[in-house]
C-alpha positions in Angstrom: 11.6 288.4 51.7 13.4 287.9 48.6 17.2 286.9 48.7 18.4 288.9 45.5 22.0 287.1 46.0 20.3 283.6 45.2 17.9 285.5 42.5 21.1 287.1 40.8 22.7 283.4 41.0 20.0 281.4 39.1 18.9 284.1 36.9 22.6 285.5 35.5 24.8 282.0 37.1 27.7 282.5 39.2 29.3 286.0 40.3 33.1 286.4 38.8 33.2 289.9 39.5 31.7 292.7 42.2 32.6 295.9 43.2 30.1 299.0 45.1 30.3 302.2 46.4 28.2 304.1 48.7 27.6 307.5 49.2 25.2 308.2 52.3 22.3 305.8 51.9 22.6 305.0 48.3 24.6 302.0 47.1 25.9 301.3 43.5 26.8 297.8 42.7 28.1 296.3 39.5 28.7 292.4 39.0 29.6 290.2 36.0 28.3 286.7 36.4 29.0 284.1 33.6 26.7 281.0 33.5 27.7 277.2 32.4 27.7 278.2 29.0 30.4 281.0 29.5 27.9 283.7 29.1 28.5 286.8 30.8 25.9 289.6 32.1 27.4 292.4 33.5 24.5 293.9 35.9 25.1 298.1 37.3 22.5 298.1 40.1 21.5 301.4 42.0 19.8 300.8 45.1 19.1 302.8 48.5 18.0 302.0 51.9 14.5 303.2 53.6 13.0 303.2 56.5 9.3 301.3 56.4 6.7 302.6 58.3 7.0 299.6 60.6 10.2 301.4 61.3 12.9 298.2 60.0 15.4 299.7 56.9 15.7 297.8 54.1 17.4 298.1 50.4 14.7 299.2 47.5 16.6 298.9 44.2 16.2 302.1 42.1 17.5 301.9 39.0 19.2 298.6 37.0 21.1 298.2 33.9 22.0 295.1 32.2 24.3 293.7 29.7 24.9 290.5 28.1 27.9 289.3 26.2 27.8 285.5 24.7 31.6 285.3 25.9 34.4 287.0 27.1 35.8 288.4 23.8 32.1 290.7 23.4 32.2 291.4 26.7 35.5 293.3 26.5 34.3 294.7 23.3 31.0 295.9 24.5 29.3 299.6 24.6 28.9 300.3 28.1 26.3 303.2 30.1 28.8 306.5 30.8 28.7 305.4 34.7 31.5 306.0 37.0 31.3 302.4 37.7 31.7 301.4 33.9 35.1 303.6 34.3 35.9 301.3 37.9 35.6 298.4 36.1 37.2 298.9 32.8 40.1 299.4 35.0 40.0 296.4 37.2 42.5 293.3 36.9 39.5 291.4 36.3 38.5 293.1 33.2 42.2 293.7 32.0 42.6 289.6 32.6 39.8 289.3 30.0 40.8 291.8 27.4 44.9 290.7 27.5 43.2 286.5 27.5 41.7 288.0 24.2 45.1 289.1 22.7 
């Protein structure tokens, strides 16, 4: 089985920012991760749990939407999907830390 955590981590680098929500069996994720040379990728993953036919649940992903920014200043600047989890994290500290570092 594939750890997507350690996946994420040596594709993207390391997570600086995660938040979900879930509504019945359906989980919506959305990470920023920023590698060694301060790149960030900002990654809105829909995923949902299922029941195998040799009955054990496990996550599928559905859906998966990436962004890259080559530093924090395009990143705060940058178009993102009308999600309501683009709306959650425009509004988190984290991203308000990046846009006031950029003023």
């Amino acid at each position: 089985m594939i750890n997507i955590r350690e996946k994420d981590k040596h594709k993207y680098g390391e997570t600086v920012y995660h938040h979900f929500r879930r509504q019945g069996n359906h989980r919506w994720d959305t990470f920023i991760f920023r590698n060694e040379s301060d790149i960030y990728t900002v990654v809105f993953r829909h995923s949902y749990n299922k029941i195998f036919p040799d009955g054990v649940k496990r996550s599928q992903i559905r859906d998966e939407t990436v962004i890259r920014a080559d530093n924090a200043q395009e990143l705060t600047e940058a178009t993102f999907p009308a999600f309501q989890d683009s709306d959650i994290l425009k509004a988190s500290d984290f991203f308000n830390s990046l846009i006031n570092r950029n003023s």
